[in-house]
GUKOL-202559 format. One record per residue: residue number from 1; residue in one letter; x, y, z of N, C-alpha, C in turn. Coordinates in steps of 0.02 Angstrom, whole numbers. Example, Ala and Ser with C-alpha at 12.3 -4.5 7.8 and 13.67 -1.06 7.14 Angstrom:
% GUKOL-202559
pos	code	n_X	n_Y	n_Z	ca_X	ca_Y	ca_Z	c_X	c_Y	c_Z
1	a	660	-284	390	615	-225	390	660	-165	390
2	s	642	-112	354	684	-53	357	645	2	394
This chain:
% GUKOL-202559
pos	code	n_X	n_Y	n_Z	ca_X	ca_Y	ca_Z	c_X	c_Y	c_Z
1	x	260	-1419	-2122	218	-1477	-2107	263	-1538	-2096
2	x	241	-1562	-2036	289	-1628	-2028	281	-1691	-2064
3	x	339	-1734	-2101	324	-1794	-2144	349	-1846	-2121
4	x	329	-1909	-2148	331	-1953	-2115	409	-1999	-2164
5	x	455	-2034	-2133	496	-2065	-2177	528	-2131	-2135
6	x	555	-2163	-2167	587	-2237	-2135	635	-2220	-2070
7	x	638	-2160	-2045	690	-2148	-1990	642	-2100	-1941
8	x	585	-2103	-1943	551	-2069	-1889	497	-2119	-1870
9	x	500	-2124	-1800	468	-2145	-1759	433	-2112	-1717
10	x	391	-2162	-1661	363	-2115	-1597	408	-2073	-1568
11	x	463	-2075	-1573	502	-2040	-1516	538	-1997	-1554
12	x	512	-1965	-1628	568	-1891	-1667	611	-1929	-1674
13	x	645	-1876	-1691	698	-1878	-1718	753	-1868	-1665
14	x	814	-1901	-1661	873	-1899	-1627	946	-1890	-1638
15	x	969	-1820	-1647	1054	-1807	-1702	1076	-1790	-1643
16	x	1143	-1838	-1652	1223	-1817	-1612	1259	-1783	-1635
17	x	1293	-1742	-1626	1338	-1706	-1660	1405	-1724	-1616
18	x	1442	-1728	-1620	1523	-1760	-1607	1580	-1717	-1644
19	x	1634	-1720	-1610	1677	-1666	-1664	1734	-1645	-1588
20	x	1787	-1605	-1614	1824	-1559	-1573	1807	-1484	-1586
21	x	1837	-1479	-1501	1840	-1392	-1494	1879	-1360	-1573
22	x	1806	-1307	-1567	1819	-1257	-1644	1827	-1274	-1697
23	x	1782	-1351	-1707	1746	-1371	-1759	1659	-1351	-1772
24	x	1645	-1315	-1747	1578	-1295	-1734	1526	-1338	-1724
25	x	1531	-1365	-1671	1490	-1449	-1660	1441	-1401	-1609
26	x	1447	-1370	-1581	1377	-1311	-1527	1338	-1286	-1576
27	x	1370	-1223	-1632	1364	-1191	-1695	1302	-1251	-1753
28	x	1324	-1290	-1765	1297	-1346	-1792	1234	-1362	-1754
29	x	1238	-1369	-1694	1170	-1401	-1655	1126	-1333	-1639
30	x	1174	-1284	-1643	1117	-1214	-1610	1059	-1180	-1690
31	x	1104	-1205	-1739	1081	-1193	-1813	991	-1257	-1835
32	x	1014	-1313	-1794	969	-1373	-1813	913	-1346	-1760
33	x	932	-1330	-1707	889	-1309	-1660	837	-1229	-1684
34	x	882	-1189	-1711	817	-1117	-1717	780	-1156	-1780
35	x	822	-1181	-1828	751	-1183	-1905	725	-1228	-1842
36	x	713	-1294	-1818	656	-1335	-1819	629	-1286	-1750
37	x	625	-1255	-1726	603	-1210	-1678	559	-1159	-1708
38	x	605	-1146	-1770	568	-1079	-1812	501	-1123	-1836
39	x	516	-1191	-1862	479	-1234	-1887	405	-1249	-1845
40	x	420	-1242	-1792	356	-1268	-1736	366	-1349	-1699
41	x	424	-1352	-1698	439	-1445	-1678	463	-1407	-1586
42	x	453	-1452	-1554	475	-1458	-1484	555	-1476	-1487
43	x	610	-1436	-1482	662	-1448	-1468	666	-1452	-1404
44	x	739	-1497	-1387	792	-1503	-1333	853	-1530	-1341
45	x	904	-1490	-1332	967	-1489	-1367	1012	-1501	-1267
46	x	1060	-1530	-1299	1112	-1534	-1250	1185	-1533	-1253
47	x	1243	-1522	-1206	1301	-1515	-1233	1346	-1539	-1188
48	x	1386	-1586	-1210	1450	-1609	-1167	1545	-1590	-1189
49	x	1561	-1556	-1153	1623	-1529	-1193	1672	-1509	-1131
50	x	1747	-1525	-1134	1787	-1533	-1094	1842	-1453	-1135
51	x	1897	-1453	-1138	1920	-1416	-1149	1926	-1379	-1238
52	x	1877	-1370	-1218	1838	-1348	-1306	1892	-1300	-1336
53	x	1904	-1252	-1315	1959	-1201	-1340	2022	-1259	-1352
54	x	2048	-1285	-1337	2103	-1327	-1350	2102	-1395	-1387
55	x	2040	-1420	-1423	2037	-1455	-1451	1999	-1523	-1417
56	x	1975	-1508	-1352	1940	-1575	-1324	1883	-1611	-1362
57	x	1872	-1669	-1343	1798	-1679	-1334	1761	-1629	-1359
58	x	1698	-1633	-1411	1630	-1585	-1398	1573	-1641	-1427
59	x	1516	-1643	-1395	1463	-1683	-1414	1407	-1639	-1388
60	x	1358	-1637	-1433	1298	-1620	-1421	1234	-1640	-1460
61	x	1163	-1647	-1413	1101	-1688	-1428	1072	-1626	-1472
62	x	1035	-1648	-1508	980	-1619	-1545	913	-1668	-1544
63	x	869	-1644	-1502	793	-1684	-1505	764	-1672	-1507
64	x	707	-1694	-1575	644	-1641	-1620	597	-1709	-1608
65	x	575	-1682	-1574	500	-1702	-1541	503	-1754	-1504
66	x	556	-1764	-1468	580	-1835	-1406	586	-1832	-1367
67	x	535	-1784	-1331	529	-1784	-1247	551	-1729	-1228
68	x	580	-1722	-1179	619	-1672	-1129	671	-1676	-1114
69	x	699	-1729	-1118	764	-1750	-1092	802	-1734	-1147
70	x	844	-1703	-1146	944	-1700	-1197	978	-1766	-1206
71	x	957	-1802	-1158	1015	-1875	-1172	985	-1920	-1241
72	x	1017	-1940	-1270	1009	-1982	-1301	1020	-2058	-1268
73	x	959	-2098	-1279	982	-2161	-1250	1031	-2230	-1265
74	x	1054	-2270	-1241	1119	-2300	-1295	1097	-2333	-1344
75	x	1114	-2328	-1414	1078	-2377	-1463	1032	-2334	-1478
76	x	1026	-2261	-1468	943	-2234	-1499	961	-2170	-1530
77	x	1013	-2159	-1560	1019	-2107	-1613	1013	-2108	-1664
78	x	947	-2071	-1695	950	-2056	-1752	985	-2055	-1842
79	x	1024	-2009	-1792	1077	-1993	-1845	1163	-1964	-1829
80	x	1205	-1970	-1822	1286	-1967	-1786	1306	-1915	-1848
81	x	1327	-1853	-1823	1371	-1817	-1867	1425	-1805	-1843
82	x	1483	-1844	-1893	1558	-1851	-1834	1600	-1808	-1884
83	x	1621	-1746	-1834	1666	-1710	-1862	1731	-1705	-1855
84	x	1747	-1790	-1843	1801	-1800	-1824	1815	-1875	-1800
85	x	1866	-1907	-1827	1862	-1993	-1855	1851	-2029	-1770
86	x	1880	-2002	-1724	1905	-2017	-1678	1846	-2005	-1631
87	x	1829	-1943	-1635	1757	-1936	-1584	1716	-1963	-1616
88	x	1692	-1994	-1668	1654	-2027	-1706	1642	-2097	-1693
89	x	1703	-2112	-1665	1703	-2172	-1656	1674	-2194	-1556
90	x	1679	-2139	-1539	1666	-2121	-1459	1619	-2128	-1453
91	x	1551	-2112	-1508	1479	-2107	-1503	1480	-2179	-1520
92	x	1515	-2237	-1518	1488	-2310	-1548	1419	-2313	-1494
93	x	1435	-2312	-1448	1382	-2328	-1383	1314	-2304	-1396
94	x	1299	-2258	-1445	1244	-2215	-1457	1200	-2243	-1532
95	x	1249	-2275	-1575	1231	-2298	-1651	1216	-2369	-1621
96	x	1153	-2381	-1676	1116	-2435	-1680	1137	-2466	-1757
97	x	1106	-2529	-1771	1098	-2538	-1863	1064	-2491	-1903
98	x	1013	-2465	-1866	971	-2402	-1904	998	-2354	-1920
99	x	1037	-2306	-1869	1075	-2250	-1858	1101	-2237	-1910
100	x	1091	-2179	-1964	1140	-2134	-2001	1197	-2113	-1985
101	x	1251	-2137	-1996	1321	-2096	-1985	1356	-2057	-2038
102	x	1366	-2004	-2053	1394	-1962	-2078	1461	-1933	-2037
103	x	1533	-1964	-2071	1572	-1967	-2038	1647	-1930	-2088
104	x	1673	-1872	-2057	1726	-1837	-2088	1795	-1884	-2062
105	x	1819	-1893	-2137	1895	-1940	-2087	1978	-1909	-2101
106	x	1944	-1828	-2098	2023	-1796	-2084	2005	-1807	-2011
107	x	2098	-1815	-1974	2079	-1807	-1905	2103	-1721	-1881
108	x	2088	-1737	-1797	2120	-1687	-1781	2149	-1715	-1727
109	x	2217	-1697	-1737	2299	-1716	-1686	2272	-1705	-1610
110	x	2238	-1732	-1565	2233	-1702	-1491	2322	-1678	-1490
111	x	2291	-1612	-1419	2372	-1588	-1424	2406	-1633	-1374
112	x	2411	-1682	-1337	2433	-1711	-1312	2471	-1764	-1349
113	x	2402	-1785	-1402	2469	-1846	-1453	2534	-1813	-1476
114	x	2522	-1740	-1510	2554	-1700	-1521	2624	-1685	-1465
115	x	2610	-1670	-1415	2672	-1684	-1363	2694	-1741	-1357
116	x	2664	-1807	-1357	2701	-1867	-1338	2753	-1863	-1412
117	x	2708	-1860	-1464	2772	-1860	-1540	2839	-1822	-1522
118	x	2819	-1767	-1497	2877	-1733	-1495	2925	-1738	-1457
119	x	2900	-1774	-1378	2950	-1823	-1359	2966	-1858	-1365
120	x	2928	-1905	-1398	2942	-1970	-1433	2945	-2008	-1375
121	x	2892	-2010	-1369	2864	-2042	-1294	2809	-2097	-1313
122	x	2795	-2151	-1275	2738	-2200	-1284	2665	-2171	-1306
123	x	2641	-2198	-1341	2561	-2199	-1364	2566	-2118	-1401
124	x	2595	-2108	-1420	2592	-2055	-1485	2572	-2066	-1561
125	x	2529	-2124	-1562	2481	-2122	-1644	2450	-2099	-1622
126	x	2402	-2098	-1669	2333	-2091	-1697	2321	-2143	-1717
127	x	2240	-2157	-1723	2235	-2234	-1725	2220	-2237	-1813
128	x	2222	-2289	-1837	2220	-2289	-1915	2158	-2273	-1925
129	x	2134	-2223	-1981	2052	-2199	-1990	2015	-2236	-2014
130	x	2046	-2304	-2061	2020	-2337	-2110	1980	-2386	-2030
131	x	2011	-2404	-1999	1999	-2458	-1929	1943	-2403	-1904
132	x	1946	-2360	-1894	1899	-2318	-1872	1822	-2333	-1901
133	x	1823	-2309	-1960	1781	-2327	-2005	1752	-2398	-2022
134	x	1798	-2424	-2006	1762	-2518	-2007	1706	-2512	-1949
135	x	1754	-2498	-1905	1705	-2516	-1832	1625	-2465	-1833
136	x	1646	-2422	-1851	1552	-2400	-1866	1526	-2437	-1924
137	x	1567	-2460	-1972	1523	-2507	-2023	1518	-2563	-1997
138	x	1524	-2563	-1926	1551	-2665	-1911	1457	-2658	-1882
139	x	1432	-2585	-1840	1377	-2581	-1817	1317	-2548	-1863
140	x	1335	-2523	-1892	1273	-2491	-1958	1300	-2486	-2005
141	x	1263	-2516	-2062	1266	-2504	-2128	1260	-2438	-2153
142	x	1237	-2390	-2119	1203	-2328	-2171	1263	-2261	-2115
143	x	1326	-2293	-2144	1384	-2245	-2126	1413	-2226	-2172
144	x	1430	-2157	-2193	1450	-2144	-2236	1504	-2103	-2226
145	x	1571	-2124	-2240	1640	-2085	-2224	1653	-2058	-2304
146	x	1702	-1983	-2260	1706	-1944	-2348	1753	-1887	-2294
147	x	1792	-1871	-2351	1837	-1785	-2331	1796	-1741	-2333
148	x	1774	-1717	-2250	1723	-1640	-2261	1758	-1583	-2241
149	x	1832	-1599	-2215	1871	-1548	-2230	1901	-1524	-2310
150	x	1908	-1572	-2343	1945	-1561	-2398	1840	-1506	-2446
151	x	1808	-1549	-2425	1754	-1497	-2458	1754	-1440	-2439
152	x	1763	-1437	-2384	1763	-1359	-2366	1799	-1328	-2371
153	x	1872	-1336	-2382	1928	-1291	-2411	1877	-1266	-2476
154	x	1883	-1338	-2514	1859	-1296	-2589	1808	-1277	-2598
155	x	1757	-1268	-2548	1710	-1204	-2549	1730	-1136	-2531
156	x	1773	-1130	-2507	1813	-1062	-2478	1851	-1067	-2417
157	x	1820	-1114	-2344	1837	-1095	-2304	1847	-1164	-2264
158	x	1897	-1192	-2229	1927	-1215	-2207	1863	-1235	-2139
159	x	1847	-1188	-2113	1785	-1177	-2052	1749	-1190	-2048
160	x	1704	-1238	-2114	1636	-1215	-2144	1623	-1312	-2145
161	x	1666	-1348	-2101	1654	-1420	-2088	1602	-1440	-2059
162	x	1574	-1398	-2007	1499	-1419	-1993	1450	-1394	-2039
163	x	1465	-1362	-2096	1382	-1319	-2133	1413	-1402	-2189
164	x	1453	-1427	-2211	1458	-1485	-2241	1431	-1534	-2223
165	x	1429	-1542	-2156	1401	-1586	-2123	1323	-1576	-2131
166	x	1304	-1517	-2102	1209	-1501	-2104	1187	-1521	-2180
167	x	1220	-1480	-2212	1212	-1508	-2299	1205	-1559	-2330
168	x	1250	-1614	-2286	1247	-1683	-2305	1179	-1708	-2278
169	x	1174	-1696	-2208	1115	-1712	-2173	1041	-1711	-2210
170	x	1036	-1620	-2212	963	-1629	-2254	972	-1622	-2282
171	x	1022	-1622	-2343	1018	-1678	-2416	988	-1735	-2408
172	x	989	-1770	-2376	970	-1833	-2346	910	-1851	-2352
173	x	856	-1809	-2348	804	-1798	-2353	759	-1841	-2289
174	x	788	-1847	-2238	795	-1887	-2175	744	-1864	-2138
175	x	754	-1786	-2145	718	-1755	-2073	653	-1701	-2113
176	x	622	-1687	-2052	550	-1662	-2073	562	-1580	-2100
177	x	611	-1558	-2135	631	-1508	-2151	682	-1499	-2235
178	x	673	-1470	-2295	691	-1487	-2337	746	-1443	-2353
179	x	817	-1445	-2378	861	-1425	-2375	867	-1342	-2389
180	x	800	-1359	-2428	802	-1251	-2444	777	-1246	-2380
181	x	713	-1260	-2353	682	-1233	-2312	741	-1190	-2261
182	x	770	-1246	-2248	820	-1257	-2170	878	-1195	-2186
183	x	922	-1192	-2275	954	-1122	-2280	924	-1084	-2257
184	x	883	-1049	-2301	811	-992	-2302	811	-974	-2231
185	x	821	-1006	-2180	816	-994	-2130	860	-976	-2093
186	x	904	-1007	-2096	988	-1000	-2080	1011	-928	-2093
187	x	993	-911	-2171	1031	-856	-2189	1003	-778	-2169
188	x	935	-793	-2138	903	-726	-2102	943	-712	-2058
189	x	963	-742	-2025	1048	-695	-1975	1116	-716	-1974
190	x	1104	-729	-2031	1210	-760	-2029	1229	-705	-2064
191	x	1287	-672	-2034	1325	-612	-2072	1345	-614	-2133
192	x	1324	-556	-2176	1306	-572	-2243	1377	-595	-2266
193	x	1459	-554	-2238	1533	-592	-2269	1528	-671	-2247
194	x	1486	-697	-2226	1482	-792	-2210	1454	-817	-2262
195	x	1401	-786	-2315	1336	-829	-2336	1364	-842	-2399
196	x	1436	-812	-2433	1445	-854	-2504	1487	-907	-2481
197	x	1513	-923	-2438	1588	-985	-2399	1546	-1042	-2400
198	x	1466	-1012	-2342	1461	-1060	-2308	1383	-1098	-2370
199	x	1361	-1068	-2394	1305	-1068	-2463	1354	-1126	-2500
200	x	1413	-1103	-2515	1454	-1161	-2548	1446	-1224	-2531
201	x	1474	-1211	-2467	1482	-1272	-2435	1413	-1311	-2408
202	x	1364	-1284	-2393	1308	-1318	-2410	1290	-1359	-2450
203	x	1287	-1321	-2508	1274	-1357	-2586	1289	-1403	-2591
204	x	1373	-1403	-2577	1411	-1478	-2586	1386	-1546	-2536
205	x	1384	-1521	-2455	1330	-1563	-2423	1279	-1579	-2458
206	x	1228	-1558	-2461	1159	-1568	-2486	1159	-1623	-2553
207	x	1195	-1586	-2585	1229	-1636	-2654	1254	-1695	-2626
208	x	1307	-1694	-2577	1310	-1768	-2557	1271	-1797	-2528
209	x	1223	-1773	-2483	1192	-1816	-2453	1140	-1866	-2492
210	x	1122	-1814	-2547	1083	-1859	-2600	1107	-1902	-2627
211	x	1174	-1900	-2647	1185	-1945	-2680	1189	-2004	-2631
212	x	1212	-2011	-2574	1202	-2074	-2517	1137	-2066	-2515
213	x	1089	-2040	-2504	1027	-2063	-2508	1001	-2105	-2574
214	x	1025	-2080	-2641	1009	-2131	-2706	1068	-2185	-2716
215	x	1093	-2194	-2679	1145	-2245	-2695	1217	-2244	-2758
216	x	1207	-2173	-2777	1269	-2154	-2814	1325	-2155	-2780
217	x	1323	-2157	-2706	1380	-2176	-2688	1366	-2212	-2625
218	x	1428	-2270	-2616	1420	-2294	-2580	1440	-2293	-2513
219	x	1431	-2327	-2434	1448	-2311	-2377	1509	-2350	-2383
């Protein structure tokens, strides 16, 4: 049954997902897409991604009950799940003051910075994460930066950065779906050697997200 909360409007609900190739930022949106599908909500999901196997760019829409269209409009997302400090900061154009950001601030090295270092060639940083992180707090308050790599090691698996991410999400208690519901659902076809790594790593999402939702911790 669909509920009503301070982040839904006429137009659903609206999640970005952001991240690099073989961070599971498709994986992540194809997971949000069957429960609220299984659920009975009108999905439309979309995907923008450049050299995904090598670490590019990956962004993709998730839209539960907002029309037809995949795009998100500028200033009208929902909610930003950045799996990665740098593409996180790429979606500024998309976050409003309203907008939830849930933001991981290990980075990942594009392999190109990676070659300029090694020649020791111009424009070989990375940009500082903490500056990263201002600038989505400079546009919404309800951003919340945290290590969702370092959680996911210590749930088992290194891989398991986007089920940290979903965890955090509906922990959140944000969206019209409640954090068991959305497992329960998940785990009817995820291969049974995945479901103690990634069950972990849920938990710990879900757990955090509540606590940013009660104010035990802060953005």
């Amino acid at each position: 049954m669909k509920s009503t909360d301070d982040h839904q409007d006429d137009s659903g609900w609206r999640i970005l997902i952001v991240g690099t190739g073989g961070q599971g930022v498709l994986t992540a949106a194809r997971l949000l897409c069957d429960v609220f599908v299984y659920q009975g909500y009108q999905i439309v999901s979309g995907q923008l991604h450049g050299m995904a196997q090598r670490g590019g760019s990956v962004q993709s829409s998730v839209m539960i009950d907002s029309g037809i269209s995949p795009v998100i409009p500028r200033n009208r997302a929902g909610f930003v799940l950045g799996f990665e400090p740098v593409e996180t900061a790429r979606a500024l154009p998309f976050i409003s003051p309203e907008t939830v950001v849930y933001m991981n601030t290990t980075p990942v090295v594009p392999y190109i910075l990676g070659q300029r270092s090694i020649l020791k060639q111009m424009g070989a940083e990375y940009p500082d994460v903490q500056e990263l992180v201002d600038c989505i707090h400079s546009v919404t308050p309800c951003a919340y930066a945290f290590d969702a790599t370092e959680l996911a090691i210590e749930a088992g698996s290194v891989r398991a950065v986007n089920i940290i991410m979903l965890g955090c999400l509906l922990g959140s208690g944000l969206l019209p779906c409640t954090a068991g519901d959305f497992w329960n659902t998940v785990t009817k076809t995820m291969p049974p050697h995945l479901v103690t790594a990634n069950n972990n790593a849920f938990s710990r999402g879900v757990e955090l997200g509540k606590s940013f939702r009660s104010g035990e911790r802060k953005p």
